[in-house]
C-alpha positions as CSV (number, residue, x, y, z in Angstrom):
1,X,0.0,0.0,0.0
2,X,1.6,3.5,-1.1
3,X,1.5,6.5,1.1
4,X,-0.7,9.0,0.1
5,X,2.5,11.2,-0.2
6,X,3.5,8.9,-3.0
7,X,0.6,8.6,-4.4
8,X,0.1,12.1,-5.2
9,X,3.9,12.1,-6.7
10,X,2.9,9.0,-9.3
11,X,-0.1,10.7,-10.2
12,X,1.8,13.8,-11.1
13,X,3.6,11.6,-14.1
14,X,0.2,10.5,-15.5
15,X,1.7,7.4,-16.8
16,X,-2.1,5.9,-17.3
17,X,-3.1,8.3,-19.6
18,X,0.2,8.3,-21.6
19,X,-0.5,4.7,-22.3
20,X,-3.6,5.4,-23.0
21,X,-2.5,7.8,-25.4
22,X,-0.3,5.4,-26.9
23,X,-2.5,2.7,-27.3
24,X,-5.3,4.8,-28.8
25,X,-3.0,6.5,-31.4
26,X,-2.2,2.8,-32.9
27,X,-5.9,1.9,-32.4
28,X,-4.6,-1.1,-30.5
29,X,-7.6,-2.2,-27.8
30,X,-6.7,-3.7,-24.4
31,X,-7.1,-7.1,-25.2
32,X,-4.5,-6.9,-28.0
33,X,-2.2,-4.7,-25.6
34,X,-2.4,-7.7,-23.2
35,X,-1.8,-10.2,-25.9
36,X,1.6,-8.3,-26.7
37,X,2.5,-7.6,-23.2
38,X,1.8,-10.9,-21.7
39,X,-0.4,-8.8,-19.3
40,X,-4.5,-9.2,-18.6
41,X,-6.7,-6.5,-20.2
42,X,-7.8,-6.1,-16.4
43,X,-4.8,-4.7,-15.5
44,X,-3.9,-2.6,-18.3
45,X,-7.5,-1.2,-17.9
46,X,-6.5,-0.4,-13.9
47,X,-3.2,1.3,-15.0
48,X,-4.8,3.1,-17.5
49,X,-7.7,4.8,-14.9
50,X,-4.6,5.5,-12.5
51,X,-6.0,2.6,-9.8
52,X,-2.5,0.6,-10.6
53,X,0.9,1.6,-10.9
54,X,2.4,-0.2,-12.9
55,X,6.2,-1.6,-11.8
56,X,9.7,-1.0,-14.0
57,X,9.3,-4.0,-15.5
58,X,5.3,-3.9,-16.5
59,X,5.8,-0.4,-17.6
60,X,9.4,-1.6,-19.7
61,X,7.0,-4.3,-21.4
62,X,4.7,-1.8,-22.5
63,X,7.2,0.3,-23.4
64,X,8.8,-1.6,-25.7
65,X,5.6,-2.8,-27.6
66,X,5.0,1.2,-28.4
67,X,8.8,1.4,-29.3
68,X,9.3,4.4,-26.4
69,X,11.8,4.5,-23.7
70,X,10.8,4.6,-20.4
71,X,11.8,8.5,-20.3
72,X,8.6,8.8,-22.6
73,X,6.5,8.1,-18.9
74,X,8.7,10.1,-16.7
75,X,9.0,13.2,-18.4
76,X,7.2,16.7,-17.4
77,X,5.7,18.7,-19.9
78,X,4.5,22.2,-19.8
79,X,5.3,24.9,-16.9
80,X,6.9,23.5,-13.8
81,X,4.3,23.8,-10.9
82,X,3.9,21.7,-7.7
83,X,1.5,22.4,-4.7
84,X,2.6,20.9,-1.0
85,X,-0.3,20.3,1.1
86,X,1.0,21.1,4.3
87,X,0.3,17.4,5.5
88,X,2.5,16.2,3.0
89,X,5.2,17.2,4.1
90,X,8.5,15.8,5.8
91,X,10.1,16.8,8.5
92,X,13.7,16.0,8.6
93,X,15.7,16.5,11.6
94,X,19.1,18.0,12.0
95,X,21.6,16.3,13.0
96,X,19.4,13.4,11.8
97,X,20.0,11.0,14.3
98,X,21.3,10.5,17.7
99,X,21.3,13.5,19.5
100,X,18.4,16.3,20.1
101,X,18.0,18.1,17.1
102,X,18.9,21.6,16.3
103,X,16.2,22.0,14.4
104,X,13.1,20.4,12.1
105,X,13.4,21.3,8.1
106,X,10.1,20.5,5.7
107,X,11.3,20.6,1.8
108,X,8.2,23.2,0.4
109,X,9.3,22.1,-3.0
110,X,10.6,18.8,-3.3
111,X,7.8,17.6,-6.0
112,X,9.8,19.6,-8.4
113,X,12.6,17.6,-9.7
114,X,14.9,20.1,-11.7
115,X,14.4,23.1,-8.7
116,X,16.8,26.3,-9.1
117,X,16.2,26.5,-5.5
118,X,15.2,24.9,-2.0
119,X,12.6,26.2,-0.3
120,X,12.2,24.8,3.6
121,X,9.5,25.8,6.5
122,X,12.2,25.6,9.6
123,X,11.1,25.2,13.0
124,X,14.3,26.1,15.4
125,X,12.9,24.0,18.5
126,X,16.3,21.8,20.2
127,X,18.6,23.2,22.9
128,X,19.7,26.9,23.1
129,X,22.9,25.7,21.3
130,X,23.9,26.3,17.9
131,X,23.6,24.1,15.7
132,X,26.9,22.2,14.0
133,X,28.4,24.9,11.1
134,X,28.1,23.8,7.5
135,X,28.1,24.9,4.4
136,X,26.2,24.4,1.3
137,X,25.4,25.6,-2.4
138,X,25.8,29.4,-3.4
139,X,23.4,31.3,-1.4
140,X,21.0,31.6,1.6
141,X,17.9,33.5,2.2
142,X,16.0,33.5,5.7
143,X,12.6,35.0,6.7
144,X,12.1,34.8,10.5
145,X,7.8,33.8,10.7
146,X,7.9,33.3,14.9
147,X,10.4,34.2,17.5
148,X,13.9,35.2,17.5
149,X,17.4,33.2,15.6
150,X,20.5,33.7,15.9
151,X,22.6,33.0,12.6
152,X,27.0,33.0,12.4
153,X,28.0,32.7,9.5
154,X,32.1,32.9,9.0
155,X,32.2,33.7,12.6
156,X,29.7,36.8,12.4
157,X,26.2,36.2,14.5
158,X,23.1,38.0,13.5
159,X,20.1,38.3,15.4
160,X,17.2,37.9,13.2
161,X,13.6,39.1,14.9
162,X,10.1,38.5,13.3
163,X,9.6,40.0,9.7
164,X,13.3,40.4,9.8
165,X,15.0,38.6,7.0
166,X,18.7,37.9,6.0
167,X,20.6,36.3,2.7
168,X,24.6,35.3,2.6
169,X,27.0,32.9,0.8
170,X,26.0,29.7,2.4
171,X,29.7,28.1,0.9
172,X,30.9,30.0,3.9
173,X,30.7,28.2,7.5
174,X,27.0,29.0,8.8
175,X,24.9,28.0,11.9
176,X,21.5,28.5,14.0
177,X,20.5,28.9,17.3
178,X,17.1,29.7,18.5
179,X,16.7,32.9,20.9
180,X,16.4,32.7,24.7
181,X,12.4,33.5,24.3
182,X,11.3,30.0,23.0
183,X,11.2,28.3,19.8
184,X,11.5,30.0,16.2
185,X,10.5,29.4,12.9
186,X,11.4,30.7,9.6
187,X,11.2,30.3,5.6
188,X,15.0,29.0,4.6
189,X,15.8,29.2,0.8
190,X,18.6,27.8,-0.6
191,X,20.6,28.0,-3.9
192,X,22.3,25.1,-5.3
């Protein structure tokens, strides 16, 4: 059973209707896609209405009857756009294991494969520590939402306040800390 997170991503390809698409431009019916497949018309007919996803090696053996690579399925056309629900989200710590973390990243754009940029909802929660310096892509851009954060970066610490907002070379050394007041969060986009 996929997660509804994943599900939403598959649909996004519309790999049912692309088949469906191929199949009707050679006026081929499902019963003679199954015959060249080796698969029943049942489940062609469930891929095609996006209640199956078909695996690699279903969708190679359709593939191959069409003469298209698998590319042909994966590829997006048109403008790049991608809604996150804010349910669907992930919340990675950092650090990511072991000790308390510094603080709780959610990607706001992963659904977008080829992204110019990062976007992250941060919540600044762990210990009134800094978190360990590191150092990243090109550039940095912070929005404070709630509360107060303290950024170094190259050995220079900013205190950033709500509304305030901040951008720096992030191939520098650069780290968090939440202020004495309680938890922060803030909008964190990142340049590869």
């Amino acid at each position: 059973m996929l997660s509804d997170t994943l599900t939403d991503e598959l649909e996004r390809y519309r790999i049912g209707p692309r088949i469906k698409a191929l199949r009707l431009k050679k006026k081929m019916g499902l019963v003679q896609l199954g015959a060249h497949t080796g698969l029943s018309s049942a489940m062609l007919s469930k891929i095609e209405r996006g209640q199956l996803f078909p695996t690699l090696p279903t969708l190679l053996r359709i593939a191959l009857v069409f003469g298209v690579d698998l590319d042909h399925f994966f590829s997006k056309e048109g403008p790049q756009m991608a809604v996150t629900r804010r349910g669907q989200r992930l919340r990675l710590p950092v650090p990511a294991a072991g000790e308390v973390p510094a603080y709780l990243f959610e990607s706001l754009n992963y659904p977008i494969a080829d992204r110019r940029m990062d976007a992250y909802f941060a919540e600044f929660t762990g210990p009134e520590k800094p978190s360990k310096p590191h150092q990243h892509g090109s550039a940095e851009f912070i929005y404070v939402l709630s509360g107060r954060l303290k950024v170094n970066v190259d050995g220079e610490e900013v205190s950033l306040d709500v509304g305030d907002a901040m951008f720096f070379d992030s191939n520098v050394p650069h780290s968090y800390c939440r202020g004495i007041n309680g938890n922060c969060s803030a909008i964190v986009v990142t340049a590869p």
